[in-house]
Steps between C-alpha positions, in 0.01 A plus 500: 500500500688388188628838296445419090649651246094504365425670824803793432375515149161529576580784775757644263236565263248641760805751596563579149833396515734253338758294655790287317650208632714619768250747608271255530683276714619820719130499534405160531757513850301832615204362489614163654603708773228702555211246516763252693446836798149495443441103532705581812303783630185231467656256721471790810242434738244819517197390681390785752689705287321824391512640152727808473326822369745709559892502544505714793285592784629900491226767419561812279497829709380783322454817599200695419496723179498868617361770278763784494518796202861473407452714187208715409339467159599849388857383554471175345374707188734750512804354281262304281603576127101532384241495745118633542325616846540181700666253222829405332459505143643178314474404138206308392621125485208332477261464165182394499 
């Protein structure tokens, strides 16, 4: 595939960008490059070849989530600059 100098404008102005002249010939290489290593990648046989779904066959090992009191309510409360019974008191922030 044949990079353009339409074909960088055109993806320059998808990307919001704007390239000048040596730019776009920096660019005109990359791209060369890159779909020269795709073409390549075509050319591989993969018959009998299942898709990959994921990049490694390891599980996550989690342990299970065990309930345990570290602090008790009344202490959580206790250094709280305004609070009520069971609440911390915060400034309204919200209008409606």
């Amino acid at each position: 595939m044949e990079i353009t100098n339409d074909a960088i404008d055109k993806l320059a102005h998808l990307a919001r960008l704007e390239f000048n002249g040596a730019d776009k010939e920096s660019i005109k290489q990359d791209l060369t490059q890159i779909t020269a290593f795709c073409e390549k990648l075509n050319e591989i046989d993969t018959t009998g070849v299942e898709p990959l779904i994921y990049m490694s066959t390891e599980t996550n090992i989690l342990r299970d989530d065990i309930i345990v009191e570290e602090i008790t309510h009344a202490e959580a409360l206790k250094n709280a600059p305004k609070k009520d019974s069971d609440y911390f008191r915060v400034p309204k922030f919200l209008d409606k």
